[in-house]
Biopython code that builds the backbone (N, CA, C, O; Angstrom):
import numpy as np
from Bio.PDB.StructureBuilder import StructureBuilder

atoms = [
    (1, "UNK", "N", (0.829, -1.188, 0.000)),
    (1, "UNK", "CA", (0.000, 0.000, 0.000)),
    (1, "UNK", "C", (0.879, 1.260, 0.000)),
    (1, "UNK", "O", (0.464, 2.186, -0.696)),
    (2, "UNK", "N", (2.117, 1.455, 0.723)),
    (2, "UNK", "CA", (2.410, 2.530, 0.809)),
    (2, "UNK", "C", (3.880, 2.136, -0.420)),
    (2, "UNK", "O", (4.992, 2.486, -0.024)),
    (3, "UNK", "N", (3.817, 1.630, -1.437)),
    (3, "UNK", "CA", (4.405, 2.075, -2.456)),
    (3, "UNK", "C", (3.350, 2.252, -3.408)),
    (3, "UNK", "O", (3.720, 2.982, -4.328)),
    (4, "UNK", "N", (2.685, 2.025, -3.473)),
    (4, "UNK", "CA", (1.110, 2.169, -4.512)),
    (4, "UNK", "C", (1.289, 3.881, -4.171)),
    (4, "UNK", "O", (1.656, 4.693, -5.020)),
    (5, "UNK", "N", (0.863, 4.306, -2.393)),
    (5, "UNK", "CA", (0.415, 6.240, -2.304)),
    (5, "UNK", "C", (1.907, 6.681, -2.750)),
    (5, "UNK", "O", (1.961, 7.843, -3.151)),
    (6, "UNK", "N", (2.880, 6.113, -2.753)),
    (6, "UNK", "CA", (4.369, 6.546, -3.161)),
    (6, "UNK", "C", (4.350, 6.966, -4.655)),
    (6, "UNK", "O", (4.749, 8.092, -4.953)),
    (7, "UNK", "N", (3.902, 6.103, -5.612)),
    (7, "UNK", "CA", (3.786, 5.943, -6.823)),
    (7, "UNK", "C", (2.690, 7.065, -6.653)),
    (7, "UNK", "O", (3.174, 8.047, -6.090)),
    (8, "UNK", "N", (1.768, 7.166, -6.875)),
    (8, "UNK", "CA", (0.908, 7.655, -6.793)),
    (8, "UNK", "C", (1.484, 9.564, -6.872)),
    (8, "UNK", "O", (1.546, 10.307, -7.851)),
    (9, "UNK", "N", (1.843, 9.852, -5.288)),
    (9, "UNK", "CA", (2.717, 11.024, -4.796)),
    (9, "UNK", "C", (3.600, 11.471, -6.079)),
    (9, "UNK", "O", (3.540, 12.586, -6.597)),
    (10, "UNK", "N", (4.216, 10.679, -6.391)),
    (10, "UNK", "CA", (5.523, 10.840, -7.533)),
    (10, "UNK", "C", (4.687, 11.287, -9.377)),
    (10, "UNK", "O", (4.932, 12.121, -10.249)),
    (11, "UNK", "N", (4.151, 10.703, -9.282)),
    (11, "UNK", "CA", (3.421, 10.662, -10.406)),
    (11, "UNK", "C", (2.858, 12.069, -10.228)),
    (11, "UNK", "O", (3.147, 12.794, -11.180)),
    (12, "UNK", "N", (2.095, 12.687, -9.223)),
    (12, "UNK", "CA", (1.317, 13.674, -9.376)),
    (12, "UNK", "C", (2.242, 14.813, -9.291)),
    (12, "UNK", "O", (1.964, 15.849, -9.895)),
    (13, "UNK", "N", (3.230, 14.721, -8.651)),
    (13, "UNK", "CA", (4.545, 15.617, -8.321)),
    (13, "UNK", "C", (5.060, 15.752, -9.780)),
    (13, "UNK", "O", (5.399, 16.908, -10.028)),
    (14, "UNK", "N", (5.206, 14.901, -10.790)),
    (14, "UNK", "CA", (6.040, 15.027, -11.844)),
    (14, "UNK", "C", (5.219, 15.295, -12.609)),
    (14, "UNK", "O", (5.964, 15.638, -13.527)),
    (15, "UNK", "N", (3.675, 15.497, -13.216)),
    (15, "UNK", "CA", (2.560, 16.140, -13.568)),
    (15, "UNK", "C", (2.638, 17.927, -13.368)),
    (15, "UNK", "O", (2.775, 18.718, -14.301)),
    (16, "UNK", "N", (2.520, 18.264, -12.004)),
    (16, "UNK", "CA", (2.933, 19.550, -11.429)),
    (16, "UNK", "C", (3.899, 19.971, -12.328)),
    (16, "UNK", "O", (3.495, 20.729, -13.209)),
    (17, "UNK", "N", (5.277, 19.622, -12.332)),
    (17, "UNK", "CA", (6.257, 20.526, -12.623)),
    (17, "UNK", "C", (5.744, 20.246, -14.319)),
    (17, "UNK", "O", (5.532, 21.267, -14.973)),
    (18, "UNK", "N", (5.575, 19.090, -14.917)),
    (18, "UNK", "CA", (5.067, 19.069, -16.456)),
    (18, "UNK", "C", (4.437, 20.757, -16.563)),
    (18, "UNK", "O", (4.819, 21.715, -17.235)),
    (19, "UNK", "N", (3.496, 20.621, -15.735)),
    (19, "UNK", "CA", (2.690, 21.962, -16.143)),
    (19, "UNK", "C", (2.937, 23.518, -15.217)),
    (19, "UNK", "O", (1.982, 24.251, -14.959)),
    (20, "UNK", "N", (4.075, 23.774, -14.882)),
    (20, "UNK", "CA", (4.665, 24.421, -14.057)),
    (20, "UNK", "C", (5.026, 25.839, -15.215)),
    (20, "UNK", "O", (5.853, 25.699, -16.116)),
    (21, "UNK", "N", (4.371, 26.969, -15.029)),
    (21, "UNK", "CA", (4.511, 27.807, -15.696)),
    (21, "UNK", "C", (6.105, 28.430, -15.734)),
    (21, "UNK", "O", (6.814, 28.350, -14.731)),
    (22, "UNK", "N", (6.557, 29.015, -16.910)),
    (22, "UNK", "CA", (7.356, 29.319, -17.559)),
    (22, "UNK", "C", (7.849, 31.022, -16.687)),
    (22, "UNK", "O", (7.045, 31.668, -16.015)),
    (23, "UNK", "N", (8.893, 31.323, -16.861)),
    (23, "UNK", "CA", (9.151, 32.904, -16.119)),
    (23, "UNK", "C", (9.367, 33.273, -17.416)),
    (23, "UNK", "O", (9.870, 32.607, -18.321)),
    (24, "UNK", "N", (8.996, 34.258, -17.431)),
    (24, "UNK", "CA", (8.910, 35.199, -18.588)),
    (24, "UNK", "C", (10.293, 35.717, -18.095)),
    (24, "UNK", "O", (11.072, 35.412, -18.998)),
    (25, "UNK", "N", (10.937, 36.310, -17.168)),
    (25, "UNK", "CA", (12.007, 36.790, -16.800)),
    (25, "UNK", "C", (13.239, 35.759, -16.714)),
    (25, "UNK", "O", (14.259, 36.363, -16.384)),
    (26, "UNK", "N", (13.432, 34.479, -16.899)),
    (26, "UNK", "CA", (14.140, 33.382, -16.972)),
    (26, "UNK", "C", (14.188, 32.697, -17.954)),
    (26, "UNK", "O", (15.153, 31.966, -18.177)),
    (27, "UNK", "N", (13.268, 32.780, -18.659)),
    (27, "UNK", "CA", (13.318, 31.581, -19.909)),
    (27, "UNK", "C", (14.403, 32.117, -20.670)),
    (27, "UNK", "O", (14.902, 33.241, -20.622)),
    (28, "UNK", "N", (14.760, 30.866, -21.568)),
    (28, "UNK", "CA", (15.596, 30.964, -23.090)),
    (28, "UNK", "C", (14.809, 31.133, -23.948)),
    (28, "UNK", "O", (13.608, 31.102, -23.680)),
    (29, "UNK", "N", (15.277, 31.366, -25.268)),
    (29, "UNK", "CA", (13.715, 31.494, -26.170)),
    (29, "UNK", "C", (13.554, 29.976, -26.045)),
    (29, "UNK", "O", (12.345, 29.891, -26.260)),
    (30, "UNK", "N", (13.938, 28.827, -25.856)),
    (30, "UNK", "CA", (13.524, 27.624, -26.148)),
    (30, "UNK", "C", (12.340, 27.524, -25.302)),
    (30, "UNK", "O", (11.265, 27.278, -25.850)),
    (31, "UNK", "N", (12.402, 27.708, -23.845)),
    (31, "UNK", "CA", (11.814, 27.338, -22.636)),
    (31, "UNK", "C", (10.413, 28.175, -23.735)),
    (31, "UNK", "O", (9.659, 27.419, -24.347)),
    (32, "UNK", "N", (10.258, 29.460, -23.838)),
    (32, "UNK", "CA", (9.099, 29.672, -24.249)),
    (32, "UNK", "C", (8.883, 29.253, -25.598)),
    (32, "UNK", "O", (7.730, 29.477, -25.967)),
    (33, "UNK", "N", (9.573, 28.750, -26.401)),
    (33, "UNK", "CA", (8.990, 28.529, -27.430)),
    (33, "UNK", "C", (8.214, 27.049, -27.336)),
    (33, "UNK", "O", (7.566, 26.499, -28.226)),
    (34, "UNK", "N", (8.507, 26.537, -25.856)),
    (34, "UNK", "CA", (7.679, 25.508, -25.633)),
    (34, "UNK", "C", (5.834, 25.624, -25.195)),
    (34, "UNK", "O", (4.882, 24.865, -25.015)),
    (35, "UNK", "N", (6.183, 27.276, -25.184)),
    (35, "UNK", "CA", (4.609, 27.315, -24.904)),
    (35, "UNK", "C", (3.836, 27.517, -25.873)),
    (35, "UNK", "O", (4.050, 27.971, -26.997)),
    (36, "UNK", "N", (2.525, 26.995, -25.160)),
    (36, "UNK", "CA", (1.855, 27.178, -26.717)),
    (36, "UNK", "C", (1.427, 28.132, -26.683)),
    (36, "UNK", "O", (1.278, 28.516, -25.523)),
    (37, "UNK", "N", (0.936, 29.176, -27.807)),
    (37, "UNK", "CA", (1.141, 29.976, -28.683)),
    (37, "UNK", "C", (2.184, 31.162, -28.344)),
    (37, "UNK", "O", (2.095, 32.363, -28.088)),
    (38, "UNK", "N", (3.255, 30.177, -28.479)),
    (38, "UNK", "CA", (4.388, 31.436, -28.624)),
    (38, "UNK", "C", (5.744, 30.656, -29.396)),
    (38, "UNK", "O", (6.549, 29.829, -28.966)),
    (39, "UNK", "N", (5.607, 31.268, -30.619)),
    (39, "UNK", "CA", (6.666, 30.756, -31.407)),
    (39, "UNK", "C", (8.097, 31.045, -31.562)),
    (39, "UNK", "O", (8.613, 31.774, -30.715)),
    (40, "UNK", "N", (8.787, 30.598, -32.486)),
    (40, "UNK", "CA", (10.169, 31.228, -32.497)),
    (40, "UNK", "C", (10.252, 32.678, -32.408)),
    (40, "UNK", "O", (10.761, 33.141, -31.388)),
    (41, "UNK", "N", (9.761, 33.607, -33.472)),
    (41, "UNK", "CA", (9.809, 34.377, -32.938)),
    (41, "UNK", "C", (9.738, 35.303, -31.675)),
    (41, "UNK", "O", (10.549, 35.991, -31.054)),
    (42, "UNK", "N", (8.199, 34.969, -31.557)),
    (42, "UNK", "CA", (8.031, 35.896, -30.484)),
    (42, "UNK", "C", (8.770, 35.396, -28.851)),
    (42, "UNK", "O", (8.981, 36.167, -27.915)),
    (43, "UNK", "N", (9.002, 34.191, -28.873)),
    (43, "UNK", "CA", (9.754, 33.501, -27.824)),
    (43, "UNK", "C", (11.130, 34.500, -27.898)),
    (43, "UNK", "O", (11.340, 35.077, -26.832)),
    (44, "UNK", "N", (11.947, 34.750, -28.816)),
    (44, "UNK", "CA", (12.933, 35.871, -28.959)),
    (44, "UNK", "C", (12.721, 37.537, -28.947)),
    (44, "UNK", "O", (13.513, 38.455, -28.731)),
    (45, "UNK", "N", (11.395, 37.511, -29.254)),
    (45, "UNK", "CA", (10.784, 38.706, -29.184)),
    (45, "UNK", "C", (11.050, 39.387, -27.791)),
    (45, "UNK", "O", (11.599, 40.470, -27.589)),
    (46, "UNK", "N", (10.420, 38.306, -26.679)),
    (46, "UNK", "CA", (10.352, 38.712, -25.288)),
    (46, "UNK", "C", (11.909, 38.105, -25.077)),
    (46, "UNK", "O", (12.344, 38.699, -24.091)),
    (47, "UNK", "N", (12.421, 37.641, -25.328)),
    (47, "UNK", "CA", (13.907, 37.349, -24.900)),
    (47, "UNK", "C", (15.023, 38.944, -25.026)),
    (47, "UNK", "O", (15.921, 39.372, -24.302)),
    (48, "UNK", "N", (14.439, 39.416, -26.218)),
    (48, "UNK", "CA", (15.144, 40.583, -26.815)),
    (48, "UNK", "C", (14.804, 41.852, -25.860)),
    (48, "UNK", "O", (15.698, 42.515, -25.335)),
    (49, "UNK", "N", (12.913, 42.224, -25.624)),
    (49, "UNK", "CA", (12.979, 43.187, -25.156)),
    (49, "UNK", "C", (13.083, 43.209, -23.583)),
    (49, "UNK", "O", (12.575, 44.200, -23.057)),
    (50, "UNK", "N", (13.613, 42.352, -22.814)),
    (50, "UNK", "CA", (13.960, 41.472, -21.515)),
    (50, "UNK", "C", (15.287, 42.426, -21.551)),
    (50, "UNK", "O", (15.409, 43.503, -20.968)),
    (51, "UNK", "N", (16.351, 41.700, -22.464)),
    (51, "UNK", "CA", (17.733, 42.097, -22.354)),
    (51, "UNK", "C", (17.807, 43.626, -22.837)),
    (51, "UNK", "O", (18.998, 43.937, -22.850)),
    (52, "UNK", "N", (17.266, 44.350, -23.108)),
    (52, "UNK", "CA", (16.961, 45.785, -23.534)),
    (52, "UNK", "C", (16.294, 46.586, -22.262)),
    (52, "UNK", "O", (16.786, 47.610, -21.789)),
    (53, "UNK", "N", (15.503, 46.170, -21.948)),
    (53, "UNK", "CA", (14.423, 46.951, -20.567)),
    (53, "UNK", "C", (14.432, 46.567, -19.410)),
    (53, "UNK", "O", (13.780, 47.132, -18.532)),
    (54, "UNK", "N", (15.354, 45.286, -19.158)),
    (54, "UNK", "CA", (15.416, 44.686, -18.015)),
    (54, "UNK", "C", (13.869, 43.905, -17.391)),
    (54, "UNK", "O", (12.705, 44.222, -17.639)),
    (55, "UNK", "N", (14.250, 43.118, -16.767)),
    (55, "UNK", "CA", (12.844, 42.069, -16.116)),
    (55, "UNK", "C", (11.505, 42.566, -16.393)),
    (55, "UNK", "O", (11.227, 43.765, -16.357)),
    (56, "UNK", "N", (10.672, 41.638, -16.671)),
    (56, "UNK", "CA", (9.195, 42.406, -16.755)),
    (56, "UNK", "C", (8.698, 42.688, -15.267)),
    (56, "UNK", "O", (9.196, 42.029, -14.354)),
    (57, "UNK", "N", (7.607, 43.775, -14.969)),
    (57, "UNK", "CA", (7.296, 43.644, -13.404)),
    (57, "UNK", "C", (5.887, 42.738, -13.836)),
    (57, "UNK", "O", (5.343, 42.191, -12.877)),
    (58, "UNK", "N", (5.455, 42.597, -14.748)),
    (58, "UNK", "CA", (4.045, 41.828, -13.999)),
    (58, "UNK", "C", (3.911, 41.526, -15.368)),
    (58, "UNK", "O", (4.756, 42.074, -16.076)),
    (59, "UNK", "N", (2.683, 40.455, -16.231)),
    (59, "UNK", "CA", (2.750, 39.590, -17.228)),
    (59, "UNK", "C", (1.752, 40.935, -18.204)),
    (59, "UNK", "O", (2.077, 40.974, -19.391)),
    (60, "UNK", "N", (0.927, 41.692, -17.894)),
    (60, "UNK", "CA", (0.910, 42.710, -18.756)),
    (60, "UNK", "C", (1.679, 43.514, -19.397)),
    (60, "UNK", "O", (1.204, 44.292, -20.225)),
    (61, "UNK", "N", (3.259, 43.456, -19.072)),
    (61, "UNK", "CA", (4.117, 44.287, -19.903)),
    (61, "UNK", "C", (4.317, 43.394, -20.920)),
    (61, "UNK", "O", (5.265, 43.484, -21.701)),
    (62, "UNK", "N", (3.680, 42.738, -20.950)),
    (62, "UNK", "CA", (3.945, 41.840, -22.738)),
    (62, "UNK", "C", (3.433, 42.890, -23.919)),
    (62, "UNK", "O", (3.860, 43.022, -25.065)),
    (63, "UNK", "N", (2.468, 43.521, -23.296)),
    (63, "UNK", "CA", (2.453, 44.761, -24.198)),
    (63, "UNK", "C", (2.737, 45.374, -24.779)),
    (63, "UNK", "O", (2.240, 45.907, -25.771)),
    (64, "UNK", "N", (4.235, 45.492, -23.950)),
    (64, "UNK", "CA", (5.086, 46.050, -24.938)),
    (64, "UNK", "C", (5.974, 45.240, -25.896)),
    (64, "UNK", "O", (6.858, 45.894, -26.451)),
    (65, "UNK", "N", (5.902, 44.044, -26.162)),
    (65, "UNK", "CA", (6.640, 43.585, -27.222)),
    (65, "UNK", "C", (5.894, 43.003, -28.419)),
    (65, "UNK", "O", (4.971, 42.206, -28.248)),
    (66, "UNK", "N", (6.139, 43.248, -29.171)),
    (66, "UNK", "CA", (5.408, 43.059, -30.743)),
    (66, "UNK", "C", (4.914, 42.052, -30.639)),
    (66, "UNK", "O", (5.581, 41.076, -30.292)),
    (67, "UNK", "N", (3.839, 41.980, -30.854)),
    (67, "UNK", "CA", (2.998, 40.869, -31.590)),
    (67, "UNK", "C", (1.981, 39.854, -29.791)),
    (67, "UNK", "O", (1.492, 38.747, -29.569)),
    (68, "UNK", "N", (2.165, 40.998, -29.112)),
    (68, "UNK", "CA", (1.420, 40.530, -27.949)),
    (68, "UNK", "C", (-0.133, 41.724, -27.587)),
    (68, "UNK", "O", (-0.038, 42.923, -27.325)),
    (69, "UNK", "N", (-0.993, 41.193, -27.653)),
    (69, "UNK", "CA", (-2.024, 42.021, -27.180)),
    (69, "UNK", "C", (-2.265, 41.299, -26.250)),
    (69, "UNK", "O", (-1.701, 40.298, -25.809)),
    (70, "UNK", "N", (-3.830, 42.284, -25.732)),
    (70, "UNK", "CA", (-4.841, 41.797, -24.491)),
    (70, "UNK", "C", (-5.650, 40.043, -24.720)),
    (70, "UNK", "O", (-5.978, 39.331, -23.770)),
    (71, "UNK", "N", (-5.803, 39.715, -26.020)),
    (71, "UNK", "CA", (-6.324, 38.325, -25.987)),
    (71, "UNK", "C", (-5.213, 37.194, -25.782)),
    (71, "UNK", "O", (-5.245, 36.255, -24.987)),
    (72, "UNK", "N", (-4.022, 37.599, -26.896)),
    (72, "UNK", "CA", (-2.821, 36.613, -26.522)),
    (72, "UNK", "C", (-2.544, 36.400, -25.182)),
    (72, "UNK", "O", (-2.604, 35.322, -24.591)),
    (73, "UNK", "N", (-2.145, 37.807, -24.596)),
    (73, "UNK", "CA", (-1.758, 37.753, -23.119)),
    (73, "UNK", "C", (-2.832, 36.794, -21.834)),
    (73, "UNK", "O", (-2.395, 35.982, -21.018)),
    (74, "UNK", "N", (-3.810, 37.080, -21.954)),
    (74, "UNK", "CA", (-4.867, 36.563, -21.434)),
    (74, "UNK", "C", (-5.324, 35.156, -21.354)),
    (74, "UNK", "O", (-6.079, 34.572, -20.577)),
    (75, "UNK", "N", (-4.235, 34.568, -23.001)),
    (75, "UNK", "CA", (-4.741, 33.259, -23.286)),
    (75, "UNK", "C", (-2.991, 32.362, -22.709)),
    (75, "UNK", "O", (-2.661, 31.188, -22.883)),
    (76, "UNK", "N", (-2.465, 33.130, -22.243)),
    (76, "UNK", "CA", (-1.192, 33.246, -21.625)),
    (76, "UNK", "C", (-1.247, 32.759, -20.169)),
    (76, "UNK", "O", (-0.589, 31.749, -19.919)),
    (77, "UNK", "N", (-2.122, 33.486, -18.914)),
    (77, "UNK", "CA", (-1.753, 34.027, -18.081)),
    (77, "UNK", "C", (-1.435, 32.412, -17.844)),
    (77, "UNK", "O", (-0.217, 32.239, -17.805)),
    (78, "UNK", "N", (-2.056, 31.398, -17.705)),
    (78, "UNK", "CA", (-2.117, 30.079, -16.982)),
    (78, "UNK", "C", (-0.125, 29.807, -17.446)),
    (78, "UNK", "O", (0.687, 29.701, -16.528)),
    (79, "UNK", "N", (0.130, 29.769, -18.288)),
    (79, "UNK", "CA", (1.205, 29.564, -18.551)),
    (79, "UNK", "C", (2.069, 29.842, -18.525)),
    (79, "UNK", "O", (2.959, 29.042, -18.812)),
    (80, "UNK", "N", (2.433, 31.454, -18.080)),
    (80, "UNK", "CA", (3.725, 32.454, -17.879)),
    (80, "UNK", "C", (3.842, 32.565, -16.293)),
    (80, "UNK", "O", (2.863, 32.052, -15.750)),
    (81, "UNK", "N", (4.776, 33.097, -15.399)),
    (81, "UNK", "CA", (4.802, 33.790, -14.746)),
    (81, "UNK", "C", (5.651, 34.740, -14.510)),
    (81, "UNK", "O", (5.970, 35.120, -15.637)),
    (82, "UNK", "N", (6.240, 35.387, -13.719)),
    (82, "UNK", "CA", (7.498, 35.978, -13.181)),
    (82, "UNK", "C", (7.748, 36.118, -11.483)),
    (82, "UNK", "O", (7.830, 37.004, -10.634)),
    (83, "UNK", "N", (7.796, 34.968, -11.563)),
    (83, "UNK", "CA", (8.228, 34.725, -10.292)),
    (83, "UNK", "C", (8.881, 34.155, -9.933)),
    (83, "UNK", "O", (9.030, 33.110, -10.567)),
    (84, "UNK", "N", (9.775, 34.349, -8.685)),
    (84, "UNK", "CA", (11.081, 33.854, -8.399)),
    (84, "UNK", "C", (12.032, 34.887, -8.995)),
    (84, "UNK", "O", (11.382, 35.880, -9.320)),
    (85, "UNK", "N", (13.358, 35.023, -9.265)),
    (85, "UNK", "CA", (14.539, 35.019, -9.588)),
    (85, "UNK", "C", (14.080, 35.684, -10.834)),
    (85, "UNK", "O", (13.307, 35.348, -11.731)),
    (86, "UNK", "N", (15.121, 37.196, -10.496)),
    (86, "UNK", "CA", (14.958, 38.244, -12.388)),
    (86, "UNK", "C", (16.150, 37.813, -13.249)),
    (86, "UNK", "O", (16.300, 38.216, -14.403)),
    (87, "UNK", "N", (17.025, 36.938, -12.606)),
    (87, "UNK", "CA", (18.139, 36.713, -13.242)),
    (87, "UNK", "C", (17.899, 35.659, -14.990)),
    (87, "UNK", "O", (17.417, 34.528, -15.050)),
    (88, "UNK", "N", (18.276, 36.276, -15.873)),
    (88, "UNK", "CA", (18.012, 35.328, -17.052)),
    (88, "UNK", "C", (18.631, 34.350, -16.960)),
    (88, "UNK", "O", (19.690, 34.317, -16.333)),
    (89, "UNK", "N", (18.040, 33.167, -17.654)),
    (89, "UNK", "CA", (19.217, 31.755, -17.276)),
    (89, "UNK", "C", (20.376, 32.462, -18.837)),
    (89, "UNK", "O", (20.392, 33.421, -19.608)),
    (90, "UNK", "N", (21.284, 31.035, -18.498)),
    (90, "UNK", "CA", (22.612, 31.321, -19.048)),
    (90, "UNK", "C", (22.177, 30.863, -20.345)),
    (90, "UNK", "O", (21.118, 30.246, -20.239)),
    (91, "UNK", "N", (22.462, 30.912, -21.140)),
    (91, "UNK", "CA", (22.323, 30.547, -22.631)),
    (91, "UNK", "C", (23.699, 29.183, -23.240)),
    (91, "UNK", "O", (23.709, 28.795, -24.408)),
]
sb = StructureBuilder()
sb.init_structure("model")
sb.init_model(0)
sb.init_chain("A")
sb.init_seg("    ")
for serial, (resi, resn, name, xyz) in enumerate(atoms, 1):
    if name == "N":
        sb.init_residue(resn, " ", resi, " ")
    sb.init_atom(name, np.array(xyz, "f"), 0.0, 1.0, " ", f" {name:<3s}", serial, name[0])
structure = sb.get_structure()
């Protein structure tokens, strides 16, 4: 029984991080180009205006980078965050 709730525990734990939103302030363009709807480009898009303006403060400044409005962003929120650490990972 208690490797069955073990299995169980592990399984739902490794589900979690599967769906563990992305930092908009950390990703590579890869990390976001894993999300869905955000492609090569625009995955570099926000990579570019990151290293130009420094960290986003909150997931509405997607605004400011091309090719993001109020529906994209919105169809976003479940999937981005910025939280934790402004530091970009290393490339």
């Amino acid at each position: 029984m208690k490797r069955i709730l073990s299995l169980i525990g592990l399984t739902l734990a490794s589900i979690n991080l599967a769906f563990a939103a992305v930092n908009i302030n950390t990703a590579t363009p890869a990390d976001l180009d894993g999300v869905k709807g955000i492609g090569p480009s625009k995955a570099q898009a926000i990579v570019d205006y990151r290293t130009k303006n420094g960290p986003f403060k909150s997931l509405d400044d997607l605004k400011n980078v091309k090719g993001f409005g109020d529906k994209s962003i919105a169809k976003l929120k479940g999937e981005l965050s910025i939280a934790g650490s402004s530091e970009p990972a290393k490339k």
